[in-house]
N, CA, C and O atoms as CSV, one atom per row, in Angstrom:
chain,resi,resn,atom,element,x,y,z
A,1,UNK,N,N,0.838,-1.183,0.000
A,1,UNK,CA,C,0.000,0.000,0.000
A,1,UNK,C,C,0.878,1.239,0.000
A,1,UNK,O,O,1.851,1.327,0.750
A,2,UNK,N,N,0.480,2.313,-0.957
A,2,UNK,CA,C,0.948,3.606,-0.787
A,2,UNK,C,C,0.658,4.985,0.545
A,2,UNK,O,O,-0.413,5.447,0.937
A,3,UNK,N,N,1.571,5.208,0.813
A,3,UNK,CA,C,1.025,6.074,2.239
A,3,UNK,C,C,2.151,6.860,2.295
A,3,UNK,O,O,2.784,7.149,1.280
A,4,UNK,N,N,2.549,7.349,3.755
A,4,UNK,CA,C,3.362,8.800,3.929
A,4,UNK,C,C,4.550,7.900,4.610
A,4,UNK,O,O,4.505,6.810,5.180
A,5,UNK,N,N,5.448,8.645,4.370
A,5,UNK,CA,C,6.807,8.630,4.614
A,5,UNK,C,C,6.831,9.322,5.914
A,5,UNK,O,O,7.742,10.141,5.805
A,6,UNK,N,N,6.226,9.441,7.273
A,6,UNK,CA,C,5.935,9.719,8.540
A,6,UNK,C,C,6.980,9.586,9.330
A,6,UNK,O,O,7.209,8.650,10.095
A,7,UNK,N,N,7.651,10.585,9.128
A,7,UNK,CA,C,8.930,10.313,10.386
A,7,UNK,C,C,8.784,11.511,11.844
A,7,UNK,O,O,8.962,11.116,12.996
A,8,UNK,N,N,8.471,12.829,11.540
A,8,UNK,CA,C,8.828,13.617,12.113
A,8,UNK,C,C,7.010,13.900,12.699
A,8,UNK,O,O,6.089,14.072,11.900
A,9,UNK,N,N,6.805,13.885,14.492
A,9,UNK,CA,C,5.579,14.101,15.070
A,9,UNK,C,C,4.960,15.153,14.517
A,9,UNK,O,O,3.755,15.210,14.274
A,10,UNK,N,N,5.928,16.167,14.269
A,10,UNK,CA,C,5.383,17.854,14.373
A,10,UNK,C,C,5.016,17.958,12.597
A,10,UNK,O,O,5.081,19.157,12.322
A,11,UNK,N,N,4.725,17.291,11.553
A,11,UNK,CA,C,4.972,17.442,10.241
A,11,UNK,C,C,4.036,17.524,10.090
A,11,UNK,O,O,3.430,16.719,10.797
A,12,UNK,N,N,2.928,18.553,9.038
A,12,UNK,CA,C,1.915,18.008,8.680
A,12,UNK,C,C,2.162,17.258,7.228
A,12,UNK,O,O,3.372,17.128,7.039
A,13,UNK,N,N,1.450,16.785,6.269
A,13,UNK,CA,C,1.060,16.137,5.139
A,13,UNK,C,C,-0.140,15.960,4.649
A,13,UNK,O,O,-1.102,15.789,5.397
A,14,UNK,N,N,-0.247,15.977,3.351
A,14,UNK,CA,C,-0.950,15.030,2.647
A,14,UNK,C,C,-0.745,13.883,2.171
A,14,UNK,O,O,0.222,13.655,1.444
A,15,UNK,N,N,-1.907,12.690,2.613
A,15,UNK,CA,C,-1.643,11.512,2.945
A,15,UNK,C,C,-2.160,11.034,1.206
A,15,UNK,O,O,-3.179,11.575,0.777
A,16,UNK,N,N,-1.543,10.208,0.457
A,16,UNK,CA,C,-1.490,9.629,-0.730
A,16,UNK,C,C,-2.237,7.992,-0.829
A,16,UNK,O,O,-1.439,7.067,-0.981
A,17,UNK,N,N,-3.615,7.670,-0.751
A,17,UNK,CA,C,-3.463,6.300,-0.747
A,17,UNK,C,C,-3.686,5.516,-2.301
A,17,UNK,O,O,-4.324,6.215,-3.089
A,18,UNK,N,N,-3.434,4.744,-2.605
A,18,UNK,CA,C,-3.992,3.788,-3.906
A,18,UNK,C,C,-3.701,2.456,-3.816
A,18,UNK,O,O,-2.596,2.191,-3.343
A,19,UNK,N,N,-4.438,1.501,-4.164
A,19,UNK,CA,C,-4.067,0.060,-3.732
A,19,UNK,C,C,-4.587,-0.648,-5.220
A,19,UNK,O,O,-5.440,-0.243,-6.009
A,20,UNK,N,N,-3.743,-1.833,-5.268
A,20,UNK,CA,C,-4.116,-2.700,-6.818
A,20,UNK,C,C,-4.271,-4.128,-5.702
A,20,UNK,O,O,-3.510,-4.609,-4.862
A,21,UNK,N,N,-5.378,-4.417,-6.090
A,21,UNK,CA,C,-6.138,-6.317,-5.981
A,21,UNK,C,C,-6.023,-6.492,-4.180
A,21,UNK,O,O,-5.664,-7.562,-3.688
A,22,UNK,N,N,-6.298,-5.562,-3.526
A,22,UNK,CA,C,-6.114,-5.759,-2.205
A,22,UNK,C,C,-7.801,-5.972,-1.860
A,22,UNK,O,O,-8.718,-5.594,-2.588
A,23,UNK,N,N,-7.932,-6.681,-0.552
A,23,UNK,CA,C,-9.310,-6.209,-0.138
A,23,UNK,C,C,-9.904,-5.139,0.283
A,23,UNK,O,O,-9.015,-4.312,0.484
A,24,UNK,N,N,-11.127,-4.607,0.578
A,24,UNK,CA,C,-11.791,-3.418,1.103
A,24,UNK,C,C,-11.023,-3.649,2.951
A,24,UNK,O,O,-10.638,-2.743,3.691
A,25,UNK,N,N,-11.020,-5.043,3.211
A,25,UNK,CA,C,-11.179,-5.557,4.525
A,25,UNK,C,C,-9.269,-5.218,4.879
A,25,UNK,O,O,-8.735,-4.622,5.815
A,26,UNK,N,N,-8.802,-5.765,3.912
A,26,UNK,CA,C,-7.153,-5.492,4.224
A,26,UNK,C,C,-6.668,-3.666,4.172
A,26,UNK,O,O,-5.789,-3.095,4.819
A,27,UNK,N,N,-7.717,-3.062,3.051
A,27,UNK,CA,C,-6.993,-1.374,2.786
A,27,UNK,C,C,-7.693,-0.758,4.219
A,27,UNK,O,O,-7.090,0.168,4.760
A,28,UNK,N,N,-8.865,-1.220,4.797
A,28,UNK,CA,C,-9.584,-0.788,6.262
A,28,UNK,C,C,-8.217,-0.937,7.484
A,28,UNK,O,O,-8.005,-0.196,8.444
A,29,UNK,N,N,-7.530,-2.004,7.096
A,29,UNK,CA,C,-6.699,-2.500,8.095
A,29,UNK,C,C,-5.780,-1.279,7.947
A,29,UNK,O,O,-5.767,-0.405,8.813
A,30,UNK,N,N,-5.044,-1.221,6.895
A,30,UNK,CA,C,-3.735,-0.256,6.605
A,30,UNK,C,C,-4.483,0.719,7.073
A,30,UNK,O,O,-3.930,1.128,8.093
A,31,UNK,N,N,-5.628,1.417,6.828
A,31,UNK,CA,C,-6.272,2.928,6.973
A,31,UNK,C,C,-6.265,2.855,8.748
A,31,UNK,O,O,-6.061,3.916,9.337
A,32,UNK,N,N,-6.447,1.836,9.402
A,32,UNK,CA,C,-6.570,1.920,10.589
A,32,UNK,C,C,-5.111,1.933,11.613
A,32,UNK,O,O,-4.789,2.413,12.700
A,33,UNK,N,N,-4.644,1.312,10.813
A,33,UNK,CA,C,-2.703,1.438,11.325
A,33,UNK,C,C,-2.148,2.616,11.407
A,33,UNK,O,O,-1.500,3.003,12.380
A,34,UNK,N,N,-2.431,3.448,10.092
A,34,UNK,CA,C,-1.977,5.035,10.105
A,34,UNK,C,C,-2.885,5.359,11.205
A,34,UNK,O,O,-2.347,4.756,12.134
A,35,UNK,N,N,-4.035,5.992,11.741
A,35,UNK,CA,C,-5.032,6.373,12.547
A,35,UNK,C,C,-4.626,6.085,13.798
A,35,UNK,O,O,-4.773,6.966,14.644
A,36,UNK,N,N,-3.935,4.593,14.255
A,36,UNK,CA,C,-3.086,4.016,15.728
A,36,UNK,C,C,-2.277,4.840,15.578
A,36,UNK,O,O,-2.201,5.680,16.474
A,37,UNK,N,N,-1.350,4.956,14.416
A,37,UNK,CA,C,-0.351,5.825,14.734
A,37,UNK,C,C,0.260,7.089,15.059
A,37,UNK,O,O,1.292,7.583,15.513
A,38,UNK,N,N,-1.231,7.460,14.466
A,38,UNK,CA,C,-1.149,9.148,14.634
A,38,UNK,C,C,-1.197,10.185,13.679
A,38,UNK,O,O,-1.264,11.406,13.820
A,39,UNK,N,N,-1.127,9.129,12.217
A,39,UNK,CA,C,-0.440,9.776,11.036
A,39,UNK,C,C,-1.798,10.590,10.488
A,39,UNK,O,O,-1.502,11.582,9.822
A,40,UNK,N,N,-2.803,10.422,10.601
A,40,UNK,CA,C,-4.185,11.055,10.935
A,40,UNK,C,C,-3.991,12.626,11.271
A,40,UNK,O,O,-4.039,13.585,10.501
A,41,UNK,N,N,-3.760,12.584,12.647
A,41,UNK,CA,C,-3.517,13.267,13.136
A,41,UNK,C,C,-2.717,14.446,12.761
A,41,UNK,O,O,-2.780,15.492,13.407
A,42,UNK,N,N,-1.911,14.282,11.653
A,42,UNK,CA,C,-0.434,15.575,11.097
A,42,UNK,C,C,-1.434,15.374,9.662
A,42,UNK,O,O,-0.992,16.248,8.917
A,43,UNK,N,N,-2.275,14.836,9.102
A,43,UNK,CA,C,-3.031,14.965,8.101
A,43,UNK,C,C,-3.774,16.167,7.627
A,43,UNK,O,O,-4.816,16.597,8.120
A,44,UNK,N,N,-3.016,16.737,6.454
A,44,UNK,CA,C,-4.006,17.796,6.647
A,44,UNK,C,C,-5.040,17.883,5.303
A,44,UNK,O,O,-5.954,18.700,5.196
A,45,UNK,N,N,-4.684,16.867,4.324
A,45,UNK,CA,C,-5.317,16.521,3.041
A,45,UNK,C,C,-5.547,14.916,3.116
A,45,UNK,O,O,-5.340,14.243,4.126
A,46,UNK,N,N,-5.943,14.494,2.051
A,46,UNK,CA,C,-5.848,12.694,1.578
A,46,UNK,C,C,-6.051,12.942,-0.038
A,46,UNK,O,O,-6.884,13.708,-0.521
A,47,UNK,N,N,-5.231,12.234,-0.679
A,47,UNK,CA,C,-5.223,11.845,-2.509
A,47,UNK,C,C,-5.469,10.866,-2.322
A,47,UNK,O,O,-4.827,10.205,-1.506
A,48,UNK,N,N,-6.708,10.271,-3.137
A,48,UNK,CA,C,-6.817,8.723,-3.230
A,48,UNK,C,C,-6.971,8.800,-5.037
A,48,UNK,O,O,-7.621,9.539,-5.777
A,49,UNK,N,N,-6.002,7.616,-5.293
A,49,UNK,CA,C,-5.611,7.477,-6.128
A,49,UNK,C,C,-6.546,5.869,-6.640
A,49,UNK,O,O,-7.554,5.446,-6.075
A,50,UNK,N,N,-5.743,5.135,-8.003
A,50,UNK,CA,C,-6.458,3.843,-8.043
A,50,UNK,C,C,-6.809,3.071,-7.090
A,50,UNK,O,O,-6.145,3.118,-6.055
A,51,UNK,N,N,-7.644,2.397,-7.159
A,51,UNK,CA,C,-8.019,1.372,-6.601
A,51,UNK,C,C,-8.862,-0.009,-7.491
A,51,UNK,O,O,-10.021,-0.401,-7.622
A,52,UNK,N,N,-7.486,-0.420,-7.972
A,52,UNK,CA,C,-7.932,-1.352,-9.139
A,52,UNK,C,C,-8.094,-2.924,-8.752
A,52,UNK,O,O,-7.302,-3.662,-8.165
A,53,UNK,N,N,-9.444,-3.198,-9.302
A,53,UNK,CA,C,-8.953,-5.284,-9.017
A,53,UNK,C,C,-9.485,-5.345,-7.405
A,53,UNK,O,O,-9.583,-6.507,-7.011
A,54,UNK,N,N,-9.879,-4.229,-6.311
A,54,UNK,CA,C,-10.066,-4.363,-5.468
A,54,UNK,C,C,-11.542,-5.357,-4.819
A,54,UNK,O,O,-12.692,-5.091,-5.168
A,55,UNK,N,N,-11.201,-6.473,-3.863
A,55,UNK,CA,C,-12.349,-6.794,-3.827
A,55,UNK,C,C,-13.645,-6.444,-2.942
A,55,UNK,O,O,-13.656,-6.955,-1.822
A,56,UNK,N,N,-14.320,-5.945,-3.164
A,56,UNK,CA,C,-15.489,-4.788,-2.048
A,56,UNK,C,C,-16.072,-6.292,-1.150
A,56,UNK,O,O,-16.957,-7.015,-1.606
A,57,UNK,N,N,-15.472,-6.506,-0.021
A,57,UNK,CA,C,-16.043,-7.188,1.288
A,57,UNK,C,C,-16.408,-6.771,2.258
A,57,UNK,O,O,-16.571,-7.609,3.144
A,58,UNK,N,N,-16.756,-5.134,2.641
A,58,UNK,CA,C,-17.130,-4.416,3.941
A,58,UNK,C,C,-18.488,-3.750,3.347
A,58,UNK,O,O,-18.767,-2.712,3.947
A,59,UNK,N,N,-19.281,-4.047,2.450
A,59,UNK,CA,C,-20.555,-3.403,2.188
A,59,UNK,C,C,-20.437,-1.841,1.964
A,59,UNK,O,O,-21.217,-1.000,2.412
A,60,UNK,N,N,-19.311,-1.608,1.182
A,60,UNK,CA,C,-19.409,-0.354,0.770
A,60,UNK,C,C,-19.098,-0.480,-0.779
A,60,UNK,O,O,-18.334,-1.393,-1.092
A,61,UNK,N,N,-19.559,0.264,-1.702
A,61,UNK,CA,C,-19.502,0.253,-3.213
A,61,UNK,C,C,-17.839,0.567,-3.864
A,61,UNK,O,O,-17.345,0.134,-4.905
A,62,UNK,N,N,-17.236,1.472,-2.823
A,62,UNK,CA,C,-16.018,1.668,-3.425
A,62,UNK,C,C,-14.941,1.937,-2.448
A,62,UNK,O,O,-15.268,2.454,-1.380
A,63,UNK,N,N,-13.700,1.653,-2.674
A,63,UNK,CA,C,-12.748,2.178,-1.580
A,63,UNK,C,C,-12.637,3.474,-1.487
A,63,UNK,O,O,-11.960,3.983,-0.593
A,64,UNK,N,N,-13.295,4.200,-2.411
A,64,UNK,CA,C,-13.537,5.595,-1.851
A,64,UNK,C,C,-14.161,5.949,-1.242
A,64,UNK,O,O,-14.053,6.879,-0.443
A,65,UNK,N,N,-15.314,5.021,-1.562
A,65,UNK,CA,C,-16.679,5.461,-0.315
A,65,UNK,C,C,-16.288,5.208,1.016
A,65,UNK,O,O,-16.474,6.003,1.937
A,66,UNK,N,N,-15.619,3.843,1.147
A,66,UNK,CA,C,-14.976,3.357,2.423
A,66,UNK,C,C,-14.178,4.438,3.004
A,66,UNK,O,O,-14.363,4.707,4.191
A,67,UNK,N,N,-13.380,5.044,2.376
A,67,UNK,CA,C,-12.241,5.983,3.036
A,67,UNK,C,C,-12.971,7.346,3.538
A,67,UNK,O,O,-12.884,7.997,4.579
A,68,UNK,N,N,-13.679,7.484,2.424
A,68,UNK,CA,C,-14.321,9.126,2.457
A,68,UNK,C,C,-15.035,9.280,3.727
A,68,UNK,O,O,-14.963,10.286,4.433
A,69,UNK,N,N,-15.857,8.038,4.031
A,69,UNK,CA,C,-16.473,8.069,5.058
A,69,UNK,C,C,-15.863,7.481,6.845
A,69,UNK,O,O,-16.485,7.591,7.902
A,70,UNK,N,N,-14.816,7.021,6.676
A,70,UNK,CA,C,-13.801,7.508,7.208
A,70,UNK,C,C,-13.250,9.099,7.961
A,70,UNK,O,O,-13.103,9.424,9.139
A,71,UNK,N,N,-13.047,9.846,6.664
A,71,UNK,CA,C,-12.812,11.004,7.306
A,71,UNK,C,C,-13.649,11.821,7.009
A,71,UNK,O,O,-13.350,12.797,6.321
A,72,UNK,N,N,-14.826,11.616,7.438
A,72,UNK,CA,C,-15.908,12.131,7.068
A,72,UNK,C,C,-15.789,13.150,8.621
A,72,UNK,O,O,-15.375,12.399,9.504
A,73,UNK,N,N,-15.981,14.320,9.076
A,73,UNK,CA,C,-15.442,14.669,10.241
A,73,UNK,C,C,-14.066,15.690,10.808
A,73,UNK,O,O,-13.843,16.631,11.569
A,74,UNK,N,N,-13.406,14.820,9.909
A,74,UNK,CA,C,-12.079,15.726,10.140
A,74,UNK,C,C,-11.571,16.893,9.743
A,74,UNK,O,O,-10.413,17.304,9.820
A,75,UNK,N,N,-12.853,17.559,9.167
A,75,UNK,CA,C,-12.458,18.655,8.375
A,75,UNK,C,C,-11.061,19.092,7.731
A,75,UNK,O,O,-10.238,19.982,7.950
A,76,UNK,N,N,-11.220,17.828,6.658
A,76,UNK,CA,C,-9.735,18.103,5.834
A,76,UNK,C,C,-10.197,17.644,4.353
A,76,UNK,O,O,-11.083,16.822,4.118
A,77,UNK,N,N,-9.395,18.364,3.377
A,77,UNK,CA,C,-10.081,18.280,1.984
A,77,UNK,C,C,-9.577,16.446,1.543
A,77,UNK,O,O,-8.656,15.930,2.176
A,78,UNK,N,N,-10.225,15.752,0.562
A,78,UNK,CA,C,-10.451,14.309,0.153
A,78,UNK,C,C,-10.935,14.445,-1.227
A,78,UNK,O,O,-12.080,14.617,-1.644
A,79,UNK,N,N,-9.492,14.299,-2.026
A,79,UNK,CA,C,-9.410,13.827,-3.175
A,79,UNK,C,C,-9.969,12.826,-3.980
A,79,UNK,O,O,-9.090,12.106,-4.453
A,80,UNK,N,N,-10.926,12.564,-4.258
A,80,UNK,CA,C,-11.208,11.161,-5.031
A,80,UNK,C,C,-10.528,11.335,-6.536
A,80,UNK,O,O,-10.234,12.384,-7.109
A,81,UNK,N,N,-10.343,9.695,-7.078
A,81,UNK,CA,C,-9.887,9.720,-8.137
A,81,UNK,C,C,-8.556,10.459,-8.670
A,81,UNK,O,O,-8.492,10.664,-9.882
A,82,UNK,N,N,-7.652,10.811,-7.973
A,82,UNK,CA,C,-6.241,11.358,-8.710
A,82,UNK,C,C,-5.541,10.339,-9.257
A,82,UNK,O,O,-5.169,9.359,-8.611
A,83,UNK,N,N,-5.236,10.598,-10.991
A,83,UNK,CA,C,-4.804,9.906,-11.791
A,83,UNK,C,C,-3.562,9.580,-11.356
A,83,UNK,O,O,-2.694,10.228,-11.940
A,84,UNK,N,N,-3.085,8.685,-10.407
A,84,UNK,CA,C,-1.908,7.845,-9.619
A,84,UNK,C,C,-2.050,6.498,-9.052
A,84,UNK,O,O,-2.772,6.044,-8.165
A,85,UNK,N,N,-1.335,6.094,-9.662
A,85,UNK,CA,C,-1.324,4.585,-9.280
A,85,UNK,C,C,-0.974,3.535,-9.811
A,85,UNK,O,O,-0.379,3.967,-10.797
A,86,UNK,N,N,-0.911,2.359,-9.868
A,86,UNK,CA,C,-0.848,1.379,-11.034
A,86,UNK,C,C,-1.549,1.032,-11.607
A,86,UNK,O,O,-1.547,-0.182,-11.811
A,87,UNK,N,N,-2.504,1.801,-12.179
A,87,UNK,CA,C,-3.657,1.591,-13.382
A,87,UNK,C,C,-3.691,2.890,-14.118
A,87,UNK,O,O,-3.562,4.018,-13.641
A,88,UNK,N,N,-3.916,2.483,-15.567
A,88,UNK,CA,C,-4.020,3.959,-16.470
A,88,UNK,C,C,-2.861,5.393,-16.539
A,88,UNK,O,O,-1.738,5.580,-17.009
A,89,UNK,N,N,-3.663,6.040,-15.942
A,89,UNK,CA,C,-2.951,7.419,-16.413
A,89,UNK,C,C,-2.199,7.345,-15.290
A,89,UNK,O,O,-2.790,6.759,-14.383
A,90,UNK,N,N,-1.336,7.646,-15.074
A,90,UNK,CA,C,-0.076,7.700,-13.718
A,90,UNK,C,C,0.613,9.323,-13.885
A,90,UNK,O,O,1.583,9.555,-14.607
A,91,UNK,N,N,0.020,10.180,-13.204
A,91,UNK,CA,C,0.282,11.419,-13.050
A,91,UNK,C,C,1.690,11.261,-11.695
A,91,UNK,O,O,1.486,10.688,-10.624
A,92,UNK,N,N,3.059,11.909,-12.084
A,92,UNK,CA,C,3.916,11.682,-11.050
A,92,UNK,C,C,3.752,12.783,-9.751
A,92,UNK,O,O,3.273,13.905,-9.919
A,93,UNK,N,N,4.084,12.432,-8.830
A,93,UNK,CA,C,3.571,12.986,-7.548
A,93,UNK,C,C,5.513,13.184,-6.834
A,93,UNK,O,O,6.559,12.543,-6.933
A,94,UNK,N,N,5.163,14.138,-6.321
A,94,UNK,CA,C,6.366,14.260,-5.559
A,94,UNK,C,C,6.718,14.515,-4.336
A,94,UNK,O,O,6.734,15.614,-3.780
A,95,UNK,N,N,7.024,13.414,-3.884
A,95,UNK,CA,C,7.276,13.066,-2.559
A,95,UNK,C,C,8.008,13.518,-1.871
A,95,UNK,O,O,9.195,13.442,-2.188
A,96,UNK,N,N,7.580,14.284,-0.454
A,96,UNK,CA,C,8.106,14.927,0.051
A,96,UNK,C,C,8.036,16.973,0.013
A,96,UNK,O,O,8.468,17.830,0.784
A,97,UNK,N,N,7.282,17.026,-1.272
A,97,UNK,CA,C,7.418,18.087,-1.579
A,97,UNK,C,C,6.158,19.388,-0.697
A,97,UNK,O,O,5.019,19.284,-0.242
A,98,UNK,N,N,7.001,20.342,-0.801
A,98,UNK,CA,C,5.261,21.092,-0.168
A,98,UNK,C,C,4.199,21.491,-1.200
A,98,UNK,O,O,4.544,22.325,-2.038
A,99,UNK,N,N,2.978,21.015,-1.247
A,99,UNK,CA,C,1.999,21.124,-1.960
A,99,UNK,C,C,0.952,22.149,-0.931
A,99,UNK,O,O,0.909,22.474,0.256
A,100,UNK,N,N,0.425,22.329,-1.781
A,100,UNK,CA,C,-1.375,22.925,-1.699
A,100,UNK,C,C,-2.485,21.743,-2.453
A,100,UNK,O,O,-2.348,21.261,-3.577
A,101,UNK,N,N,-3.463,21.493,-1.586
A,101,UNK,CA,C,-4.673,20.362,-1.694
A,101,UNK,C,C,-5.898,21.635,-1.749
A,101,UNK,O,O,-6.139,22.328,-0.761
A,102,UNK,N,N,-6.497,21.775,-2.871
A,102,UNK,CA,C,-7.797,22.437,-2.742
A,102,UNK,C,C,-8.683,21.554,-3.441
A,102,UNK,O,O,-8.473,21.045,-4.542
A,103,UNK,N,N,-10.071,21.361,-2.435
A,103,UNK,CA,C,-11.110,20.631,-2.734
A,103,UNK,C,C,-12.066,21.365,-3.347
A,103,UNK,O,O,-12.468,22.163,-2.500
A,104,UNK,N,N,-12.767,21.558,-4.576
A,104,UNK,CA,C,-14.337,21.708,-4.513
A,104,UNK,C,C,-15.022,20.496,-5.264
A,104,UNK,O,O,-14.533,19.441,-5.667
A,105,UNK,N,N,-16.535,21.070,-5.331
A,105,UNK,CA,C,-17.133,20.263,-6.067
A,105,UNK,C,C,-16.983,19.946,-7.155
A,105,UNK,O,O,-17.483,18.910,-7.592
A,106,UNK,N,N,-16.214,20.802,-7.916
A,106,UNK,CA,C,-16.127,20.745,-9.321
A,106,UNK,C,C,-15.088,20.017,-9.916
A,106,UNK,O,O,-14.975,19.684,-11.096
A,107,UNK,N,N,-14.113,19.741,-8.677
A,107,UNK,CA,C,-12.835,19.025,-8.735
A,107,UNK,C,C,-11.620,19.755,-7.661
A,107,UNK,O,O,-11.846,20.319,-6.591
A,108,UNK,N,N,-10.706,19.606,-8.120
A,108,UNK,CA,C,-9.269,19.357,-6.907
A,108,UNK,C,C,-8.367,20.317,-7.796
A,108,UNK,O,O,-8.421,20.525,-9.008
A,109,UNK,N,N,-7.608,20.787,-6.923
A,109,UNK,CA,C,-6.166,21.536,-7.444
A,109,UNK,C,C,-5.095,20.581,-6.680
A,109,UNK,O,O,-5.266,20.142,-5.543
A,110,UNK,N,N,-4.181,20.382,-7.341
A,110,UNK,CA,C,-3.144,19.792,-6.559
A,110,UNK,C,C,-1.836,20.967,-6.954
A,110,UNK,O,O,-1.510,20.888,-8.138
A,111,UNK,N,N,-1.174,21.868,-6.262
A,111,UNK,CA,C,-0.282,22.772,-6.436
A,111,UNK,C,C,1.081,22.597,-5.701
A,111,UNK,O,O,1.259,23.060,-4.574
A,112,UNK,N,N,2.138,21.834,-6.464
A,112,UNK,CA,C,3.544,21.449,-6.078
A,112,UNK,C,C,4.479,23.240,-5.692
A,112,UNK,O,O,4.892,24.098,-6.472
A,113,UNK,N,N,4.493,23.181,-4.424
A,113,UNK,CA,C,5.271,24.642,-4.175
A,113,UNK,C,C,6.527,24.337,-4.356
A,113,UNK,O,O,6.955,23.669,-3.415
A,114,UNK,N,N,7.491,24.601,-5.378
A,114,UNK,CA,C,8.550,24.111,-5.326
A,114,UNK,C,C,9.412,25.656,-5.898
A,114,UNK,O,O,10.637,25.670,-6.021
């Protein structure tokens, strides 16, 4: 699974997820490991990227729905669909870098401050 490079308590981020042929029941697990850990917590966006081949076993329609509703609460913006991952269009992302995450309805800005 794709996620944050979480070293430093005081950091915030945006958290990156996308998963290929995993379960709804196994990506719940990983989503819940970051959340023990804290990594939640320094979260100040989420990109969810593919989620291909995945098999839906928790009664939700999509691993987005699963996640979204998740941080449904945390008042932090939630990306659906960013072209990243191992399926299709693979937009490169850069890790580590400081970005800007803006959500609307109409779609997402993703802005690399470099």
């Amino acid at each position: 699974a794709s996620g944050a490079d979480f070293t430093d308590g005081d950091e915030d981020l945006i958290l990156f997820i996308e998963e290929v042929e995993e379960s709804f029941h196994a990506i719940d697990r990983y989503f819940q490991m970051l959340r023990l850990r804290g990594v939640l917590d320094h979260t100040k966006g989420v990109i969810l990227g593919s989620f291909t081949d995945c098999k839906q076993d928790l009664g939700y329609n999509s691993a987005e729905q699963m996640l979204t509703t998740y941080l449904l609460g945390k008042g932090i913006p939630v990306c659906c669909g960013f072209p990243a991952g191992h399926d299709g269009r693979n937009v490169p992302l850069l890790m580590g870098a400081d970005v800007t995450l803006k959500v609307y309805s109409s779609g997402s800005v993703l802005k690399f401050d470099l």
